[in-house]
DRENDO-1510 file (C-alpha; in Angstrom, 1 decimal, always signed):
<recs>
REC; n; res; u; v; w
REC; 1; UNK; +16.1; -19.0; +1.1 .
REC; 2; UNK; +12.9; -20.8; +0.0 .
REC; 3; UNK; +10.7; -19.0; +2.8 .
REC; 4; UNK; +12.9; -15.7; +1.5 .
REC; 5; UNK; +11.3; -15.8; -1.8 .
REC; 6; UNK; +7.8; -17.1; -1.0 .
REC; 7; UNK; +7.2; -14.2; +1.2 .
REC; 8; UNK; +8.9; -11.8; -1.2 .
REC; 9; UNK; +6.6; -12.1; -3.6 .
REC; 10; UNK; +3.4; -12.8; -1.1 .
REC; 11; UNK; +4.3; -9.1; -0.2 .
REC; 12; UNK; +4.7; -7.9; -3.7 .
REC; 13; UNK; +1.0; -9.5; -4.4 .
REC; 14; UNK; -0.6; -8.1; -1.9 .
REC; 15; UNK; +1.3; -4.7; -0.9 .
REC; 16; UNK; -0.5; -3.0; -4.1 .
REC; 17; UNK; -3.4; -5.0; -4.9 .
REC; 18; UNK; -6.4; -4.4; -1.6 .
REC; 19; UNK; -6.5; -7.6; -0.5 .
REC; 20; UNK; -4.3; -7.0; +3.0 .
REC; 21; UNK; -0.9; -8.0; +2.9 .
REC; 22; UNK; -0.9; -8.6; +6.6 .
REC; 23; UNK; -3.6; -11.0; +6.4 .
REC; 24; UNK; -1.7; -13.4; +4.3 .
REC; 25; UNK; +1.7; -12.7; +6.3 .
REC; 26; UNK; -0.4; -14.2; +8.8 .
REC; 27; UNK; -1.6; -17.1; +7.1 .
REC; 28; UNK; +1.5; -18.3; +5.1 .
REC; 29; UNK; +4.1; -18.7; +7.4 .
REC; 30; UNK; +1.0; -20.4; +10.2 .
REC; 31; UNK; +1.0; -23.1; +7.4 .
REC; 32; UNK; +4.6; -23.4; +6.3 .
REC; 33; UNK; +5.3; -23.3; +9.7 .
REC; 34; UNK; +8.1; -20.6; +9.2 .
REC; 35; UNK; +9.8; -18.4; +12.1 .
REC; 36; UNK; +9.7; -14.2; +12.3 .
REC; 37; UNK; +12.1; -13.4; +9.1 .
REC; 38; UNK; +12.9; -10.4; +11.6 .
REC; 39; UNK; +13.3; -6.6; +11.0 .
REC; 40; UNK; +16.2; -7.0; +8.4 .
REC; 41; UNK; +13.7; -8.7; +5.9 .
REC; 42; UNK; +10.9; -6.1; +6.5 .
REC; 43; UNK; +12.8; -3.7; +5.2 .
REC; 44; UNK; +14.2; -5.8; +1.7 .
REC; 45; UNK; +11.0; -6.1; +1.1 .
REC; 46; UNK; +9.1; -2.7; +1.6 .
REC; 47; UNK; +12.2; -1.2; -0.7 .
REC; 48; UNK; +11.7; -3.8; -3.1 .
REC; 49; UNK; +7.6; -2.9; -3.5 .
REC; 50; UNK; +9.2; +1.1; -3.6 .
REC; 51; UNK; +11.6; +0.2; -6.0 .
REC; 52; UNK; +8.8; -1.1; -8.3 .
REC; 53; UNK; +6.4; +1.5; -7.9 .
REC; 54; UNK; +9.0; +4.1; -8.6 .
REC; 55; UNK; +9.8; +2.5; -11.8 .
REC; 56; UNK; +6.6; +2.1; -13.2 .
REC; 57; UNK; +5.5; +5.3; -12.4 .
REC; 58; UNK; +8.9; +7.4; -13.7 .
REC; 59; UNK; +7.4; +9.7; -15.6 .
REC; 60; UNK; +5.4; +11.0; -12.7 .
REC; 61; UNK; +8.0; +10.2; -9.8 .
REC; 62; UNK; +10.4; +13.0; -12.5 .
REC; 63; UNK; +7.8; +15.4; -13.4 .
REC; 64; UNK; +5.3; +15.7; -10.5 .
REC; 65; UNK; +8.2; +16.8; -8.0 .
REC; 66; UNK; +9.6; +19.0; -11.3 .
REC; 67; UNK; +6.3; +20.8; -11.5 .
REC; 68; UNK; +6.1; +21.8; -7.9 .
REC; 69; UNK; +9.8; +23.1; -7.8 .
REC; 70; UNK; +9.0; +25.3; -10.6 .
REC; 71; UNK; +5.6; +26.1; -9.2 .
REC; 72; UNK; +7.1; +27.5; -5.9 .
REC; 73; UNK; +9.8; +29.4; -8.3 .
REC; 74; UNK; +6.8; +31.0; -10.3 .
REC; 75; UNK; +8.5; +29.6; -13.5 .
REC; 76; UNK; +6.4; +28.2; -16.0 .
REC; 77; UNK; +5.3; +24.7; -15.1 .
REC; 78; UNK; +2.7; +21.9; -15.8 .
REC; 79; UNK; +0.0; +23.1; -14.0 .
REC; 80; UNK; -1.7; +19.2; -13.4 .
REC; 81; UNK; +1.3; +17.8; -12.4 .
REC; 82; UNK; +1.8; +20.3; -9.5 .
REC; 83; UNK; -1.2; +19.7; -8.7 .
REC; 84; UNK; -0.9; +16.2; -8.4 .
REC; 85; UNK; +2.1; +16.6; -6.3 .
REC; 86; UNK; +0.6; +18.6; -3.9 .
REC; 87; UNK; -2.7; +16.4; -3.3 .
REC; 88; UNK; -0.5; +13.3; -2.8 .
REC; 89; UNK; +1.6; +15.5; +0.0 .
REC; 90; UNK; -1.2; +16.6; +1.5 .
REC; 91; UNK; -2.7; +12.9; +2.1 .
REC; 92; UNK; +1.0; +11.5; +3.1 .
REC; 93; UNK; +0.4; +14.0; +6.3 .
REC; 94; UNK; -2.4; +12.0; +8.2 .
REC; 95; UNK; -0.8; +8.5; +7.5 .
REC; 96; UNK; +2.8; +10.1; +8.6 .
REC; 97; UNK; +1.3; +11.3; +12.1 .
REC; 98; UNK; -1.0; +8.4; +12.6 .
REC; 99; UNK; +2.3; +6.2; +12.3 .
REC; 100; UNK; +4.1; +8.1; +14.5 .
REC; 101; UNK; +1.9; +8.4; +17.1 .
REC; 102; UNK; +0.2; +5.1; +17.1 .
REC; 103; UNK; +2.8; +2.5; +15.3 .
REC; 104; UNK; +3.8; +1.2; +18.0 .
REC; 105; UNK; +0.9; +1.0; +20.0 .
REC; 106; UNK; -1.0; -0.9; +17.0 .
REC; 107; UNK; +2.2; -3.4; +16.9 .
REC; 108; UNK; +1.7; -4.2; +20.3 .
REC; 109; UNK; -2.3; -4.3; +20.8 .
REC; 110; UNK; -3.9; -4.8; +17.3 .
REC; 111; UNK; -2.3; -7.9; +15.9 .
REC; 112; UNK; -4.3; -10.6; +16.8 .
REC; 113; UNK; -5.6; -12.8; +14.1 .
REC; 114; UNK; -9.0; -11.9; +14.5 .
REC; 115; UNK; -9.3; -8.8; +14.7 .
REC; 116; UNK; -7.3; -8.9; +11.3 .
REC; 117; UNK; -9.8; -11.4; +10.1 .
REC; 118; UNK; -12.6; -9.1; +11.0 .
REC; 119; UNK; -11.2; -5.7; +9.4 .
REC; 120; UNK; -10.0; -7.8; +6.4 .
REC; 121; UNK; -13.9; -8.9; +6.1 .
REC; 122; UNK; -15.6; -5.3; +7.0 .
REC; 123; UNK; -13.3; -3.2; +4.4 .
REC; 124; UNK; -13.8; -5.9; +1.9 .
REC; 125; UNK; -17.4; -5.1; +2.0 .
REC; 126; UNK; -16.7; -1.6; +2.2 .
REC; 127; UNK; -14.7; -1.6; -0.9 .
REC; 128; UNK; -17.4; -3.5; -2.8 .
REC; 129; UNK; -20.0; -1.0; -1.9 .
REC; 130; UNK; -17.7; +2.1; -2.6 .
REC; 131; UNK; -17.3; +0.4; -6.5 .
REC; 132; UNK; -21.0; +0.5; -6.7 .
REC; 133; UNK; -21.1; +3.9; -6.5 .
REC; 134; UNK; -17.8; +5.0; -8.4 .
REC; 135; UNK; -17.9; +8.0; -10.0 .
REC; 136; UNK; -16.5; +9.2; -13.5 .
REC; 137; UNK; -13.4; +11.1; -13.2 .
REC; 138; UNK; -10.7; +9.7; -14.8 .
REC; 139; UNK; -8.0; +11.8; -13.9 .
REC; 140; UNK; -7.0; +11.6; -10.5 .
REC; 141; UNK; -5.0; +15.2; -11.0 .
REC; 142; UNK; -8.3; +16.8; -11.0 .
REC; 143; UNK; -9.1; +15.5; -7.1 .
REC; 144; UNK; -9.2; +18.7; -5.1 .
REC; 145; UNK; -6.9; +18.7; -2.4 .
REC; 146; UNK; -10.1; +18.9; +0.4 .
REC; 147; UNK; -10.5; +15.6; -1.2 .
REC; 148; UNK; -6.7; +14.6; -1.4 .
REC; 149; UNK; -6.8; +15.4; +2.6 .
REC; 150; UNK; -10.0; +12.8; +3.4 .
REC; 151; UNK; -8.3; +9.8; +1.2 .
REC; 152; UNK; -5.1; +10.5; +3.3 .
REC; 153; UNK; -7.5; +10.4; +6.3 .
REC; 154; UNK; -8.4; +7.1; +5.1 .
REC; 155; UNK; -4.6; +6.0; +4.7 .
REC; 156; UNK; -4.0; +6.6; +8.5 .
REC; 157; UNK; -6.4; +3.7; +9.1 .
REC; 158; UNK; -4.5; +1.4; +6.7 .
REC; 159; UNK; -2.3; +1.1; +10.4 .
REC; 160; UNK; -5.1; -1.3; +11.6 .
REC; 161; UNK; -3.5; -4.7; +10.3 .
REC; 162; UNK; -5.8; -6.2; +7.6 .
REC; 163; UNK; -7.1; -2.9; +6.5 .
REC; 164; UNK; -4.9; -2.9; +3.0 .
REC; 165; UNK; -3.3; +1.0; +2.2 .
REC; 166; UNK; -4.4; +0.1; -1.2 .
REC; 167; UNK; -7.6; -1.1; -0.3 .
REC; 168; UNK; -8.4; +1.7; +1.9 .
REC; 169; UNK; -7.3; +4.4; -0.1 .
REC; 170; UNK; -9.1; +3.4; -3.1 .
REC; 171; UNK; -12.6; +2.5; -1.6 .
REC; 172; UNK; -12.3; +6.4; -0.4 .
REC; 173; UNK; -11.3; +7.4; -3.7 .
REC; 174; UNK; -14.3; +5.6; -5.2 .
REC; 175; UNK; -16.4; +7.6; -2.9 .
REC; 176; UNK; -15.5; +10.6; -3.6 .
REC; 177; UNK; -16.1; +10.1; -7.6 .
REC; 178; UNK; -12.7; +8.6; -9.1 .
REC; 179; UNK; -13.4; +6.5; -11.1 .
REC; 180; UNK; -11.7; +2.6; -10.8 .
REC; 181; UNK; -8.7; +3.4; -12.4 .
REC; 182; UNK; -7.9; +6.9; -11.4 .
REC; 183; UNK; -8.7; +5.7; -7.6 .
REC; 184; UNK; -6.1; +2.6; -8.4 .
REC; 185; UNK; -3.4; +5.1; -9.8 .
REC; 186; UNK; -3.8; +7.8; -7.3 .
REC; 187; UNK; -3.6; +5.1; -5.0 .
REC; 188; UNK; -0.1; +3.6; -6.1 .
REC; 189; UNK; +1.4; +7.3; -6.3 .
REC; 190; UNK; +0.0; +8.0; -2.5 .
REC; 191; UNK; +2.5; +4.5; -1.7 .
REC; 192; UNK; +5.8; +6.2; -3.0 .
REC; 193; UNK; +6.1; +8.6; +0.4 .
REC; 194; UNK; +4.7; +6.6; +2.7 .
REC; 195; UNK; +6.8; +3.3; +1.5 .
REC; 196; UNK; +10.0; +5.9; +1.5 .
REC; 197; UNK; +9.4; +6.8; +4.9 .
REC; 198; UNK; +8.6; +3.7; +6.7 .
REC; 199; UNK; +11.7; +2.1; +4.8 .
REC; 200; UNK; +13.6; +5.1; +6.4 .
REC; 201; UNK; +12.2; +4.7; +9.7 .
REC; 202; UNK; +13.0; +0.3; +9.3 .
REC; 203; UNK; +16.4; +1.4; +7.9 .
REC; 204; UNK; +17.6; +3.6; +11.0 .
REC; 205; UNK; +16.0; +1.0; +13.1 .
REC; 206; UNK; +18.4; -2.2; +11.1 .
REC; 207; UNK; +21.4; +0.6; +11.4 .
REC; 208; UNK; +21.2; +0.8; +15.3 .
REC; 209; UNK; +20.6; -3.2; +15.6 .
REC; 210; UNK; +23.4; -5.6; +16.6 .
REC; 211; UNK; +21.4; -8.9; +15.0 .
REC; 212; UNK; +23.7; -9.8; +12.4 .
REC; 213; UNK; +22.4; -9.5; +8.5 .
REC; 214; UNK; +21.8; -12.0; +5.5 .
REC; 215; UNK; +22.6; -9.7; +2.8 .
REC; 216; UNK; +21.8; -12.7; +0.2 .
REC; 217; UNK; +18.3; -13.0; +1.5 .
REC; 218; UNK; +17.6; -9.3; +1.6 .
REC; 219; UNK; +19.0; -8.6; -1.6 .
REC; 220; UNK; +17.1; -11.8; -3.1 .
REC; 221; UNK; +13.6; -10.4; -1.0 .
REC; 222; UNK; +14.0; -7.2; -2.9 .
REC; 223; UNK; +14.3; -8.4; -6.4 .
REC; 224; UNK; +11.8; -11.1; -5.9 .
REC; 225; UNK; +9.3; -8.4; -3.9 .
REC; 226; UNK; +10.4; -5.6; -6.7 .
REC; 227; UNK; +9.6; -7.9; -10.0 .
REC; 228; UNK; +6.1; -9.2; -7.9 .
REC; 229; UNK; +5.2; -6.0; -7.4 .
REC; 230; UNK; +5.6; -4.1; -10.6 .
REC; 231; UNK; +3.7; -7.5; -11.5 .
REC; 232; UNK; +1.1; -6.8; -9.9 .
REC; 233; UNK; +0.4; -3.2; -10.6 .
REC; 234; UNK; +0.8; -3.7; -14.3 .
REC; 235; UNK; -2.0; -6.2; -14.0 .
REC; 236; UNK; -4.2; -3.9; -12.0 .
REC; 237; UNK; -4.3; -1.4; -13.9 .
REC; 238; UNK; -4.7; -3.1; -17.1 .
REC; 239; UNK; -7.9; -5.2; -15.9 .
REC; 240; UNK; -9.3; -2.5; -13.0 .
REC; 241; UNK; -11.6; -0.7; -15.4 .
REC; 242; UNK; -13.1; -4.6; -16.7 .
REC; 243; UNK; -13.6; -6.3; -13.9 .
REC; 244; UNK; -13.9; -4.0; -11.2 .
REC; 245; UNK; -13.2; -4.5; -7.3 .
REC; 246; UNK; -15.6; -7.2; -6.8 .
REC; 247; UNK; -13.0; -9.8; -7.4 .
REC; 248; UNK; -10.7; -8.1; -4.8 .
REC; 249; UNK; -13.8; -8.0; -2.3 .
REC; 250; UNK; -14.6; -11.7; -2.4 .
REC; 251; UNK; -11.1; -12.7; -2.0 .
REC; 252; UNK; -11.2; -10.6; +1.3 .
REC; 253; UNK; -14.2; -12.3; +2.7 .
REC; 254; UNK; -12.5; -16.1; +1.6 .
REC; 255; UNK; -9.4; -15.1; +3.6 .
REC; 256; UNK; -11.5; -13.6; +6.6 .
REC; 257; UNK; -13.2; -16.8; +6.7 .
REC; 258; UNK; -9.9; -18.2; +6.9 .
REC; 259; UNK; -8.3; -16.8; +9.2 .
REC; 260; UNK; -11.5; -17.2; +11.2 .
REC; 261; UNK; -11.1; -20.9; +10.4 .
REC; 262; UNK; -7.4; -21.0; +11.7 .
REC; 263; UNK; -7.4; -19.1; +14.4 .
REC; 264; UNK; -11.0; -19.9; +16.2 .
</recs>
């Protein structure tokens, strides 16, 4: 149960905040010496982090889907909202294909702690270099949906382990002149579909297993990933704007180096 919880809420740290969650999925159980939790557990915890993002983000996970309906009906609608709904859409597309085209080709051939250490390092930088040159606007409703189409670009490479979604998405956000917090929120929105539909794709996965289930560990990994997680994004987006992505860029390169340590 112990193990359960600890990487619970190492998930819920680091599945929103761009500091690689498979980098320290890596590294904690190497030093605890823990086995595989198995597919079961993967998917407690990715609905857990979904759970948490769709909570703190009601208002838009109600209104943005709202909008479009009455968009497509030609009723009268909330114009940014729609829009919203539609650029987050259009950049679920390139991660969906990527995933199922490559998933299991990247499960198989790009898991090696190095080559983790090494993109964990490189998109650190990256992200440093794109909060340099952050631009000003602050509502990530008003990214076109060219714009929208290149983050979700982006996303697709988040299939690399040690990449970081969030990291990824938001040093491309950065680049194309968000500024730090509408990158980080357009960011967490872009997680609700593509969370949803690899939980969907774990779930039918779990429903055509015959390993038996620990329902009291999965349903203890998702509260303790779920209350980690909503955490977490609270945090980020109250601090973001302050202290920037420096912090989160550091942090990379000390856990590259350690994982070059480890694993050398």
């Amino acid at each position: 149960m112990l193990s359960a919880i600890v990487l619970a809420v190492v998930q819920g740290l680091t599945e929103f905040w761009p500091i690689s969650s498979s980098g320290h999925l890596i590294l904690v159980p190497r030093f605890m010496g823990w086995a595989d939790q198995g597919l079961a557990f993967d998917v407690a915890l990715h609905f857990g982090t979904l759970l948490a993002v769709m909570v703190y983000f009601r208002r838009e996970v109600l209104a943005v889907p709202r909008a479009m309906l009455l968009q497509a009906l030609r009723w009268p609608h909330r114009e940014a909202d729609a829009r919203l709904g539609w650029a987050v859409a259009l950049a679920t597309v390139p991660a969906g294909i990527a995933g199922l085209l490559f998933k299991d080709i990247v499960e198989a051939e790009f898991r090696a702690p190095l080559l983790i250490a090494g993109t964990t390092a490189f998109y650190g930088v990256l992200l440093w270099v794109a909060d340099s040159r952050r631009g000003a606007v602050n509502d990530e409703r008003d990214l076109s949906l060219g714009k929208a189409l290149v983050v979700g670009c982006a996303q697709a490479l988040a299939l690399i382990p040690g990449t970081s979604r969030s990291g990824i998405t938001i040093t491309a956000s950065l680049f194309l002149g968000l500024s730090r917090e509408a990158a980080t929120r357009f960011s967490f929105l872009m997680s609700i579909p593509v969370i949803l539909l690899a939980s969907m794709l774990e779930g039918y996965h779990l429903t055509t297993t015959t390993e038996p289930v620990a329902w009291n560990l999965l349903g203890a990994g998702v509260l303790a990933a779920a209350l980690t997680a909503y955490f977490c994004i609270a945090v980020m987006l109250r601090v973001v704007g302050r202290i920037g992505m420096a912090p989160f860029a550091i942090y990379r390169l000390l856990l590259a180096t350690a994982l070059f340590v480890t694993f050398s």
